[in-house]
Each structure stands twice: as structure tokens, then as C-alpha cells.
N, C-alpha and C positions, 0 to 999 in steps of 0.2 A: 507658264500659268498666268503671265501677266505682262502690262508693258510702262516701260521703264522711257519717263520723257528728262533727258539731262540738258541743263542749262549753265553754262559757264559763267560766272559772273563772278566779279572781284570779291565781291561782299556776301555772296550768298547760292547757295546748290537747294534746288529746286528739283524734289524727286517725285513722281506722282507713281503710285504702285496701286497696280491692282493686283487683285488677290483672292480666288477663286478658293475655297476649300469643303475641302469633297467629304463628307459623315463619311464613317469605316462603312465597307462594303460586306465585309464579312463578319458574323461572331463565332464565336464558338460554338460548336455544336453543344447541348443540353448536357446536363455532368451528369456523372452517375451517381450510383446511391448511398456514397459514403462521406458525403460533406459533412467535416469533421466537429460537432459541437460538442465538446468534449473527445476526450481519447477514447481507445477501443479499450473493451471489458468494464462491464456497470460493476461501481466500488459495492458491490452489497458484501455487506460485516454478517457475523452473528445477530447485530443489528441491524444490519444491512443501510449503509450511507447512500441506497439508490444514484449513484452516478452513472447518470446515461449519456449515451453518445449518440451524436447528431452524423443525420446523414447526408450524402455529396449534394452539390447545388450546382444548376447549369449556369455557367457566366451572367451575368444580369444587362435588365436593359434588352434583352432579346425577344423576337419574336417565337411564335409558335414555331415556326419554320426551322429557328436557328439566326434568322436575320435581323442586324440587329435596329431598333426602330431611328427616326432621324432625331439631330440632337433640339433637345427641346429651346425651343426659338426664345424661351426668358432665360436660358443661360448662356448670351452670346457674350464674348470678351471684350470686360468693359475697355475704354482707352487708360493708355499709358501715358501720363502726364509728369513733368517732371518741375510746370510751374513756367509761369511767363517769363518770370527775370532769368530763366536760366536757359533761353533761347532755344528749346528745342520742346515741338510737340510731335507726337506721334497719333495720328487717327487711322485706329484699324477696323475696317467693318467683315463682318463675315457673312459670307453668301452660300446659300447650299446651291446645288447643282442646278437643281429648279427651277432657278429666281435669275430674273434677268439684269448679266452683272451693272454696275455703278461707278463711275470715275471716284476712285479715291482720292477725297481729299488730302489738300498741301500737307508734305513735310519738309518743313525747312530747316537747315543746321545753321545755322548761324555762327559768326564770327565768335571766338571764346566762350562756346559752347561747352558744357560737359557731358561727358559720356553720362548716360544712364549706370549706376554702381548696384545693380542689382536690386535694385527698390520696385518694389510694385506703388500702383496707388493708393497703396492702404497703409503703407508706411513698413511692410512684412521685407525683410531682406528677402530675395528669391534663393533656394537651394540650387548649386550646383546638377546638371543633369547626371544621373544616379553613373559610376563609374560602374565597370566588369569587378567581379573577382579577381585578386590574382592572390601569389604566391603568399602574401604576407595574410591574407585572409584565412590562409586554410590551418586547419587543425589535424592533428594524431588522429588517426581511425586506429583498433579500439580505444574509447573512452581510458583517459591515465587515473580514472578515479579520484580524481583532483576536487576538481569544483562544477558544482550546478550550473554556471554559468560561464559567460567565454569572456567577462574581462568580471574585475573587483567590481561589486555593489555592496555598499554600507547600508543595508536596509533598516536601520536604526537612523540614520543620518537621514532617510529621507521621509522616517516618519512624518514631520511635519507638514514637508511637504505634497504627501498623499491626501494626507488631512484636508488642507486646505482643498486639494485636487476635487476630492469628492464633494467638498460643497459649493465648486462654480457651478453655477445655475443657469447659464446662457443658452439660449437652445433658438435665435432669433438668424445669427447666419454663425458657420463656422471660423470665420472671419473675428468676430467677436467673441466666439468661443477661446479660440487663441491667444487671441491680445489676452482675454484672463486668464488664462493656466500660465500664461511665461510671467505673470506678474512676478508669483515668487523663485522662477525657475534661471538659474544664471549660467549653468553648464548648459551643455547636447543633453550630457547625460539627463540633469534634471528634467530639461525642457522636455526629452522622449518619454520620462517617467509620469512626468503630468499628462500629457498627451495619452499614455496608455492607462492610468490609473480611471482616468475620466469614463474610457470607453468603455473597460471594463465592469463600470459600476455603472452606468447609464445608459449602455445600447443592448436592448435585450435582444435573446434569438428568437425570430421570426418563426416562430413552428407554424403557424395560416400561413403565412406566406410560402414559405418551402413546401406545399403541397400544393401550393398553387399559383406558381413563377412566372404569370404571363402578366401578373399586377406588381410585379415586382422588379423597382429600380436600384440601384448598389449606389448612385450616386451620393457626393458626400452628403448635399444640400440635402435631400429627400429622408439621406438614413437619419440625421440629426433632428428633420423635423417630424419623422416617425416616430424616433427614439428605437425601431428594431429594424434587424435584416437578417442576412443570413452573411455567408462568408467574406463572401465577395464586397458585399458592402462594409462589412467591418475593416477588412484590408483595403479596400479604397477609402474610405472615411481616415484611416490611418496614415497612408501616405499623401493625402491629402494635406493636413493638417501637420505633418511632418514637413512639408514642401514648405507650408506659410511659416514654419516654425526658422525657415533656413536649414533643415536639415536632409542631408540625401536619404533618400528611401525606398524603397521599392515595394513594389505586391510582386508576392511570387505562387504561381499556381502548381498543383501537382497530387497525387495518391498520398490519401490518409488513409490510416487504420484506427477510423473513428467510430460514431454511433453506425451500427449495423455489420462492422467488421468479423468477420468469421473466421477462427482460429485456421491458419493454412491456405487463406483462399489466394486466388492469384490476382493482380489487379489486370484489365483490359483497357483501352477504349481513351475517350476524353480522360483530362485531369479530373478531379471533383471536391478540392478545397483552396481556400484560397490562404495567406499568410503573407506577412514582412519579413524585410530586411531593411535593417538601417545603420548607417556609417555613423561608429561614435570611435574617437580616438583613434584615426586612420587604419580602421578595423571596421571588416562588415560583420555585423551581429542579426543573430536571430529570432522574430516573438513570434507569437501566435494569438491573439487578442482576443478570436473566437473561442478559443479554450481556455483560455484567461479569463472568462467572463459569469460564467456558471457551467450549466448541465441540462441534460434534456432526459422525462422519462423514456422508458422502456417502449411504452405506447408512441413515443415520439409526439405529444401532444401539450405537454407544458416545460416549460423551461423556468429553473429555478437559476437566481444569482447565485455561484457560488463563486469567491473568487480564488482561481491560480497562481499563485506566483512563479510555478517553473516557467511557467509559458513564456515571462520576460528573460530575453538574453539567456535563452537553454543554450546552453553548452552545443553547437553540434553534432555532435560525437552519441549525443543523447538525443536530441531533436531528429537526427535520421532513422533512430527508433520508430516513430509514427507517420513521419514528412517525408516523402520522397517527392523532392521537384523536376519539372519536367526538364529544366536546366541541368545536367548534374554538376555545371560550376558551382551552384547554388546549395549546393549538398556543404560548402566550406571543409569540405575532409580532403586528405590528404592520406591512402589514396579514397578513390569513391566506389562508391556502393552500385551494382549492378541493379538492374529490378529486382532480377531475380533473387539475390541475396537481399533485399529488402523484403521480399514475400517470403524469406524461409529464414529469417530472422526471428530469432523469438521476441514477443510484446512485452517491455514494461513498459507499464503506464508511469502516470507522476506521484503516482502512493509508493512506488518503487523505488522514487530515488528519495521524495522527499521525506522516508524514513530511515535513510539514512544504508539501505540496502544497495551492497556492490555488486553480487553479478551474481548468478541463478547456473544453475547443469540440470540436466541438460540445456544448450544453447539453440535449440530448434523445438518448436511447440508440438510438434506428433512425435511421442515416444513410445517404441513398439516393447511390452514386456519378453524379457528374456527368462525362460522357463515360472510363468506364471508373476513371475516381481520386475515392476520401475521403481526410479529409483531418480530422486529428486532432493539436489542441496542449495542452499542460498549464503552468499556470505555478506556479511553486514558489518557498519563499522561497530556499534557499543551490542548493547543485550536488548533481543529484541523479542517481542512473544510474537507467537505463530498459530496458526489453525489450520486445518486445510478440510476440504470436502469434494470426496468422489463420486458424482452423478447425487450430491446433496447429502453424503454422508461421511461421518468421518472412522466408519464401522471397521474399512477393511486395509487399512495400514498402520505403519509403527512411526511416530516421529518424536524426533527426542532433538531436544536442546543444546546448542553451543554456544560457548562463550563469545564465539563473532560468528552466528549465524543457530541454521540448523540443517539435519540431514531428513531424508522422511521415504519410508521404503512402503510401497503401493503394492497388494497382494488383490487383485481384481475378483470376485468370486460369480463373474459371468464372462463369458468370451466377446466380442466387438470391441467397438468407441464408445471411451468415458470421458465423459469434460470433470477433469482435476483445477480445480479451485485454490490458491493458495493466500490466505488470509494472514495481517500482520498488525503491531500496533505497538507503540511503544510501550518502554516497560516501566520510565518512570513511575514512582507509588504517586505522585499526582497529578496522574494519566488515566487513574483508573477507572475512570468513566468512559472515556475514548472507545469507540467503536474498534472492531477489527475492519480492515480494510481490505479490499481485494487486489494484491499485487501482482497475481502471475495467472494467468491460466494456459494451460495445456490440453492436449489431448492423448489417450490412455491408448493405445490399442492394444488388444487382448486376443491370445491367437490358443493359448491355451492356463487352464486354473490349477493354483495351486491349493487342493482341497485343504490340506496340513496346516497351512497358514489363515485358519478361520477363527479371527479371538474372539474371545469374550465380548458378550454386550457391556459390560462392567469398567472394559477398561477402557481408560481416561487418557487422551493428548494434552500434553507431550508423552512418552514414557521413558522413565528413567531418572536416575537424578541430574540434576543442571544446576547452570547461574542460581537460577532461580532459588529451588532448593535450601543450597547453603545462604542465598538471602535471607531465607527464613531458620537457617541454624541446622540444619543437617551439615553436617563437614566432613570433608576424607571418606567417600562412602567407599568399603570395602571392593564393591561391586558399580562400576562404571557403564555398564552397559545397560542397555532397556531390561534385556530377557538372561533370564538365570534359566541356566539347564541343570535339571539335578535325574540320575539315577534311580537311588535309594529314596526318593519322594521328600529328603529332608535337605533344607540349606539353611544358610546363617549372614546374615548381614551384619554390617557395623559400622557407626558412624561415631563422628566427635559431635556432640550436641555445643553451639558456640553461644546459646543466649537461655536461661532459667526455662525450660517448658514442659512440657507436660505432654505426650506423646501416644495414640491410639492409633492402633492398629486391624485391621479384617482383612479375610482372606473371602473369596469369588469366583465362583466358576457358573458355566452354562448347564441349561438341560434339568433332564429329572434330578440331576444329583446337586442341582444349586443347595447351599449351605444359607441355614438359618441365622440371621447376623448376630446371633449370641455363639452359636458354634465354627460362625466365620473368624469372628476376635478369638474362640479358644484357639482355635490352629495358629495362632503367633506366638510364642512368648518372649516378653520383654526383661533382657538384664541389663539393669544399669551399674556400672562400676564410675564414680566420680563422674566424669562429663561425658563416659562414651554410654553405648547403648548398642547393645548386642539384640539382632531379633531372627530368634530361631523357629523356621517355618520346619511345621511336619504337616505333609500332604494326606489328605482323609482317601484319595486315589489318584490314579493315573488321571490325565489331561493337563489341558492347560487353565490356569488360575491367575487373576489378579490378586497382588498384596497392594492394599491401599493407605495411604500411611498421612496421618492427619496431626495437625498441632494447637496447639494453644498455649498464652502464659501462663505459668501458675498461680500467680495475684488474679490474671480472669476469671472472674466465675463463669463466664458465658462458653459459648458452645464450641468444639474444637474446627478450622479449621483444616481444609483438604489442600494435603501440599503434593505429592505427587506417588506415583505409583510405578510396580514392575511387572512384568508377565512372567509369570512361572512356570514352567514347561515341562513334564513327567510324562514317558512314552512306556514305562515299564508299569504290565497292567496286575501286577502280582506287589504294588504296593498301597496298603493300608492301615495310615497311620492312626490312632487313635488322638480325641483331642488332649491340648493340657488339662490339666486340673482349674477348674471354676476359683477363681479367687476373688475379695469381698472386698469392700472399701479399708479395713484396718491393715490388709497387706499392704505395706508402702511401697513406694517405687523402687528403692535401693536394698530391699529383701531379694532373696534368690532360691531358687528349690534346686540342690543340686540331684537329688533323687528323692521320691520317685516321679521323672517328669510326664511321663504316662498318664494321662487324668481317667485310665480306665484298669484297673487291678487286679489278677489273678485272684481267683475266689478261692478260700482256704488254703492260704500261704503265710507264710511269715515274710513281710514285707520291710527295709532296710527304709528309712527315716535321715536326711542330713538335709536341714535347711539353715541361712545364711540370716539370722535379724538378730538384732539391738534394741535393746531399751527394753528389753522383757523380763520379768520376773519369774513366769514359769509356760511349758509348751505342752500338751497334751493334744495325745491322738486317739479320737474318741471312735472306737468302732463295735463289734459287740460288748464287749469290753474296753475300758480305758488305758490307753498308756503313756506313763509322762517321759518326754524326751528329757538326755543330757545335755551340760554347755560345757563344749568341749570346743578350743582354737576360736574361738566368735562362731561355732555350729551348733543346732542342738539334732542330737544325732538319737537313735533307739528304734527299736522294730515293734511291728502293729502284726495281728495275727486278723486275718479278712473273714477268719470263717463266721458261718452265722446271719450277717450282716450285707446291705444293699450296699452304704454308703460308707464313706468314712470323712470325720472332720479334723479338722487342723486346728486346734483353739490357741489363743496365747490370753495370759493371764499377767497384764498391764503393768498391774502393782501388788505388790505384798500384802498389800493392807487392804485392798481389794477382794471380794467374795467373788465376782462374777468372772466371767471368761468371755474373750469377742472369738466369733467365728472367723478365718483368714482365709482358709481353703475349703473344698469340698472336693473329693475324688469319689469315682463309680466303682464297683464291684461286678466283675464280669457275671451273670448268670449261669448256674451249670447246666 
């Protein structure tokens, strides 16, 4: 490429080079349409966090054709000086093919000369050229559930220095950019943290430009004085700036399952996102800076800051979750991922790990139902709440709570493809404002329905009792399961109540036979003995039913609290229970009707009398006639005759010295 005039001389070598260099000839062809600005699946919550994902970019810098344009003649390579007194210059010009070449001027080395030590002219040590992968790079494939990231970050330790990061203000050359983020930065480490915090917080996603890439350059110098681009420029801006930093780096291209990713789909064709690697502690590590940065609507139209943290130093093992490079050295696993098991891998996003969630079943995103039910767990490290939505509801499934995760069983009640949704958030009590987040999604296929398994509109996710639950003082629930099957139309729960409270109960079902929520709560009754509390359901008929079970303190006056719920299931249609008996504000809580617990009474009978209170001076059952119970064992026991008579009441008479009577109970009298 050039010619080389040598001069022998005692004191001095005289080298004249010329040096011809040729702009790339080829680019890449145009990327597809998943360049990754954000991860795949928008976070929408109950509140929905809109996190959209950005789609693929063609390499930058290229023409319409694919080819890529010549380099722009005000970014030719200044000289390399190392200073008069130290006897060596270097003058390099650059010539495109074009231009008719020039005798390069002298370099001469001179006697006790020194090597050039890596120094540019700007005073930047120069990075080593980026080494291969090898053995010591690579990671465990599956994930050990260890750590977010592939080596120790004290991200408290670098608060300050983020701080400071986000308020260098340079935006004049990258060059000066530099020189201030390393001010306060004395590791790799630090120096790569400044370098990414900055870009993160200051180069926006191009959404105009990414629809229209022929005005669009990735170079550092241009993306810093736009302040946006799209992938490609992010990760060139990045290794850029990593290079002047002295640090090895790389851009590495390849398939994302980013904005526009579609649950299952296969990838084709060009790469279509770009990303880093960068050597810190003779280890190559992996970021993403573009997904680091914020998020892009649905519409693909505005891009909001939000910032990432997984994106720096992801763990690989979790970064080939979304990243598949066209290197597969660059996968850093140990062994590597195929495409095709990258395409038929299931997605989580970074709400998936960064709450703390360990790994999801099924392990592949289209799950086919097996006689009408799927069937979906997640395990997580503390206590997490959960949500989920099938084609936007959460009508036709059961999911119930565990202590490190949950399970959640999908009953489809149409045949085809449902997109299932699985929503998450933490559970700290001062989280409670925190959105749910969208961690998993999947797809449903449905080949046939299981009509039996249609609940209630009434019931509420989770179902059952959980962590939760006893958080709020339910303990030892007799019944661990979501759904209670009963027979005879009657069952009985129990729990330890662990904190002072005051507890309501109703019962729910669908159709013409829904219960009126006065005759909802009679179908429960509640006994408490010391701290437990027994609650015994009697079914008005066959189906299935919600029991909803609500709390509050008792020093609260305000309004009870919804803690959780069960389904109740009765397939035998010859049961019809009648409700309890109506009781009033003076029944207390630790009163108990051992009979008659039927709130509806055989007309013209002699009726048997034994109920369980304290503190009473005298008990009277008032029905056509009066009858005063005995105290007998702490009971006051006696029989009531129903003839004549609608109604019957329960009185007690407080005090002795007292005239009047409070009403406690009310029972009905069957009509003949």
C-alpha cells in the first residue's frame, strides 16, 4: 500500500511512508425490526408502568442501498506527537481512494528516542486492542441464582460517584467529555460506571431518527452533539469513550427480543441491536446502555428516561435471556445457547429478576392446556404479590400464594390463543403505592374447555390463605388450600387470630341465585373461643361460592379491610341450607348459639334453647308467648313453643336493676 525509503545513517533512520487507506466498502445490510430500546414485553401494571420496547436499527452511517457513505473528511486522524525534546514525530495523513496520493512527510527516530507508551495527543492512555473471549470469561449456563451481575458492585459505594456523573455537562467533544467523568473515577471499574451513568442519563432514543435512518450517523462525535441515536450509536459512543478511558471494549451486534418482540417468534436475517462488552478485572463483562437508558411508547413515538440498572454488568447467564450475539463467544456461557433455544426460551424481562424472582414453569412461552387447565409457577426469593391477566382478565383462573413464590392454575373458557400476563410487586408495607409490574408473559393454547371450572365473578386473586394473610393475623388456617369441597353443602374453617381484631365475613355466588349481602354474611357463622375463630359455612344451594373474609382493629372505628378469600364448591343439587339466625349489635363476639343454629324454625314445635354468654342477668325468648332461659354450666338453656307466631327473639336483660331488654338474635318461623 505504500513505499518505504530507508537511509542508513549513524545518527538517524529516515522513513518516508506512504499510506493509502481505503473507507469500508461494505455495511451492513438495513437491521430488522427489533432494535432493542427497552426489553420485550411493555411493564403495564394494574397501573400500568407503559414500558415499551424499541425496535431493531440498520447499522448506521449507511446508505439507502446498504453502502456505507465515505468518512467524513473533518474527522481525519489528528497527528501523533510526542513533543520536540523527545525526538520522535509522527505525521500521518489520510487519503481516500479518490484523492491523488502525497509524499508523506519525515519521521525520524532519533538517537535516545522513546517509544511512544500509549499516549494519544490528548494526554488519554490508549486501550489495549479488545482481546477474544476465552475460558476464564465464560459463565455457568443455567443461571446459579447467585447474583444480577458477573463480578461484585457496591452500588452504594458509587453513589457519589453517579451523582457527580450526571451533572458533567460537556457536550463540546467526547474528548472533554472524558477528561471530566475520570475526574472523580480511580478504578476500570469506576471509570466504566461514569462513562455509563452519563449516557444513560443524557443520550436519548432517537424515535425520528429510527424511522428514518438515512439522516442518521452512530458516530461518537455526532451522537454527543445530538444528544440521541439509536443503538448503534449508543454502543459506538460507548466504546468510544471506553477506548479514551484506557479501557478494552467492544460493540457487539446480534437478536434482541426487544420493542416489537412477539411471544415465539423465530428471529431471521441481519443482527438488529447493538450492545457492549468491556474488560474489568481480567474478565469480560456485559451492558446494554440502550436499555439502560429509558423506554419507548407502544406507538414507538416518544421515548421516556427511565433508568436500568440491570443492563450494567447483567450477569450473562441472564443477559442471553434477551441478547443473542452473532459471535456466540460473546454469549460468555459455558456451554452456549443455540438460536434456536434462544427463540424457544421463555422472556423475562428486568422486573423479573429485579424483584427478586428466580425462575418461572413452564420454561417455554406457548403452553398447550391439558384437558381444558395450564398451569403456571414462579419461585422468588422473600414474599412477593402477584396478579395475572388472561386476554385482559383475571376471571378464569385460581392463583394462590407462597411463601417463595406462587402457583396459578388457567381454566381458558374459549378454545384458541390467549396472551397470559403475569404481573408482580413487592410486598413490603412501604411499597404500597408501587405499581404491579409485568414479569412473564406467555401464550395459552386452548384445544378444548373446561365448562365446570367457571367461578364466580366475585372471586378475588390470590385465593386462599398465604404469607399474606397471617401478616395480617389469620394463623394455622385449618384449610390450606384455595377451594373447599363439601358434600352436604356445610363446612367449617379455623384459624388462630395472632393480633386484637374484629373479623366479617360473606358469602357469593353467580346467576339468578346471587345472595343479598345481608343473607350473604348470614350463611357464615362466626365462633370465637379465646384467640381462635371457627367459621362455619352452610350453603343456601348447590354451585360454587365465594367466602370473603375481611378485617379490622378493634380500637378502629373505620371500615373492615378485605384480606382474602376461598371458593366453595357443592355439586349435590338436593342441598338447601337455610341461613343463621340475624344477630344485633349487643351479641358480642365471644357469645355462641350452640342450638338452634338454623335461623329458620319449624312452625308449631317446641324448640330446644342453649346459648353460650356472660355478663347477663337474665335471657328471654320472646315468641307468641315469652320464655325465660336457665343458667346452667356458663349456658342458658329452655325451649320456646313457635306456634302462632312469624318471628322469634332472643332478648338478654343486662342488669337486675335494669327494666328494659336488648334484642341479640332474631330467628324466622317457617310458614305452613
Amino acid at each position: 500500500m505504500g513505499t518505504m525509503d530507508f537511509k542508513t545513517d549513524a545518527s538517524a533512520v529516515t522513513i518516508n511512508l506512504l499510506l493509502i487507506v481505503r473507507p469500508e466498502e461494505a455495511a451492513s445490510k438495513e437491521k430488522g425490526q427489533r432494535e432493542g430500546q427497552t426489553e420485550g414485553g411493555r411493564g403495564a401494571g394494574s397501573k400500568g408502568d407503559g414500558n415499551g420496547n424499541s425496535r431493531a436499527q440498520p447499522r448506521q452511517g449507511t446508505d439507502l442501498n446498504g453502502r456505507r457513505g465515505p468518512t467524513d473528511p473533518c474527522e481525519q486522524t489528528p497527528p501523533i506527537t510526542s513533543g520536540p525534546d523527545k525526538g520522535t514525530q509522527v505525521t500521518v495523513e489520510i487519503h481516500h481512494e479518490d484523492t491523488s496520493p502525497q509524499l508523506i512527510k519525515r519521521l525520524s527516530l532519533g538517537k535516545g528516542s522513546q517509544r511512544l507508551r500509549g499516549h494519544d495527543n490528548k494526554g488519554f492512555q490508549k486501550a489495549e486492542a479488545p482481546r477474544p473471549p476465552g475460558a476464564k470469561d465464560l459463565h455457568a449456563y443455567p443461571w446459579d441464582k447467585s447474583s444480577l451481575k458477573s463480578m461484585p458492585v457496591d452500588l452504594q459505594q458509587l453513589e457519589k460517584l453517579d451523582a457527580y456523573a450526571l451533572k458533567v455537562n460537556v457536550t463540546n467533544s467526547v474528548e472533554e467529555l472524558v477528561k471530566a467523568l475520570l475526574k472523580r473515577a480511580r478504578t476500570d471499574l469506576e471509570k466504566v460506571r461514569a462513562i455509563w451513568m452519563w449516557i444513560c442519563h443524557h443520550i436519548e432514543y432517537d424515535v425520528v431518527g429510527y424511522h428514518n435512518k438515512s439522516q442518521l450517523s452512530s458516530k461518537p462525535r455526532d451522537v454527543l452533539q445530538m444528544g440521541k441515536s439509536i443503538c448503534e450509536g449508543y454502543a459506538e459512543l460507548f466504546e468510544h469513550m471506553c477506548s479514551l478511558a484506557g479501557i478494552q471494549c467492544k460493540k457487539l451486534s446480534g437478536h434482541a427480543k426487544g420493542y416489537g418482540y412477539k411471544t415465539g417468534q423465530t428471529f431471521t436475517g441481519d443482527s438488529d441491536h447493538a450492545w457492549n462488552a468491556v474488560y474489568l478485572e481480567g474478565r469480560w463483562h456485559l451492558l446494554d446502555s440502550t436499555w439502560g437508558s429509558g423506554s419507548v411508547d407502544d406507538s414507538f413515538t416518544k421515548f421516556t428516561y427511565r433508568y436500568n440498572e440491570f443492563y450494567f454488568l447483567t450477569h450473562p447467564a441472564l443477559f442471553i435471556n434477551n441478547h443473542f450475539p452473532d459471535n456466540s463467544n460473546w454469549q460468555l456461557l459455558k456451554p452456549t445457547l443455540t438460536l434456536k433455544e434462544f427463540e424457544n426460551n421463555m422472556l423475562h424481562n428486568s422486573n423479573f429478576y429485579t424483584l427478586g424472582l428466580l425462575a418461572a414453569r413452564p420454561e417455554t412461552p406457548i403452553i398447550q392446556t391439558v384437558n381444558g387447565k395450564a398451569s403456571v409457577s414462579v419461585d422468588c426469593r422473600s414474599a412477593t404479590l402477584f396478579m395475572f391477566k388472561l386476554k385482559g382478565t383475571d376471571e378464569h383462573g385460581l392463583m394462590t400464594l407462597k411463601k417463595h413464590g406462587m402457583e396459578l392454575d388457567i381454566y381458558p373458557q374459549k378454545t384458541g390463543s390467549h396472551k397470559l400476563e403475569i404481573f408482580a410487586k413487592p410486598s413490603k408495607a412501604e411499597a404500597s403505592d408501587d405499581v404491579y409490574k409485568c414479569v412473564l408473559e406467555y401464550v395459552v393454547e386452548c384445544e378444548s374447555v373446561d365448562k365446570a371450572m367457571r367461578f364466580p365473578r366475585d372471586l378475588h386473586q390470590p385465593v386462599g390463605p398465604s404469607w399474606f394473610s397471617e401478616r395480617q393475623g389469620f394463623l394455622r388456617p385449618s384449610h390450606s388450600e384455595p377451594v373447599l369441597h363439601t358434600n352436604d353443602g356445610r363446612c367449617s374453617l379455623t384459624f388462630t387470630l395472632s393480633k386484637d381484631i374484629s373479623v366479617l365475613t360473606s358469602l357469593h355466588t353467580d346467576g339468578s341465585s346471587s345472595l343479598a349481602e345481608d343473607m350473604g354474611r348470614r350463611h357464615v357463622l362466626q365462633i370465637h373461643r379465646r384467640n381462635q375463630i371457627e367459621l362455619k359455612v352452610h350453603l343456601p344451594h348447590a354451585g360454587n361460592f365465594v367466602l370473603k373474609i375481611y378485617s379490622k382493629k378493634k380500637s378502629d372505628p373505620g371500615n373492615y379491610d378485605y384480606i382474602f378469600n376461598y371458593l366453595i364448591r357443592c355439586l349435590n343439587t338436593e342441598v338447601k341450607w337455610p341461613a343463621f339466625p340475624q344477630s344485633y349489635s349487643k351479641w358480642l363476639q365471644d357469645y355462641e348459639i350452640v342450638e338452634p343454629l338454623s335461623g329458620l324454625l319449624p312452625a308449631n314445635r317446641n324448640v330446644q334453647f342453649k346459648l353460650k354468654m356472660h355478663g347477663i342477668a337474665k335471657v328471654l325468648v320472646q315468641a307468641e308467648n315469652t320464655y325465660p332461659l336457665t343458667q346452667n354450666k356458663g349456658c342458658w338453656e329452655g325451649t320456646c313453643n313457635t306456634s302462632g307466631c312469624r318471628e322469634v327473639f332472643v332478648m338478654v336483660h343486662e342488669n337486675a336493676n335494669h327494666s328494659f331488654y336488648s334484642h341479640v338474635l332474631k330467628y324466622e318461623v317457617e310458614t305452613q
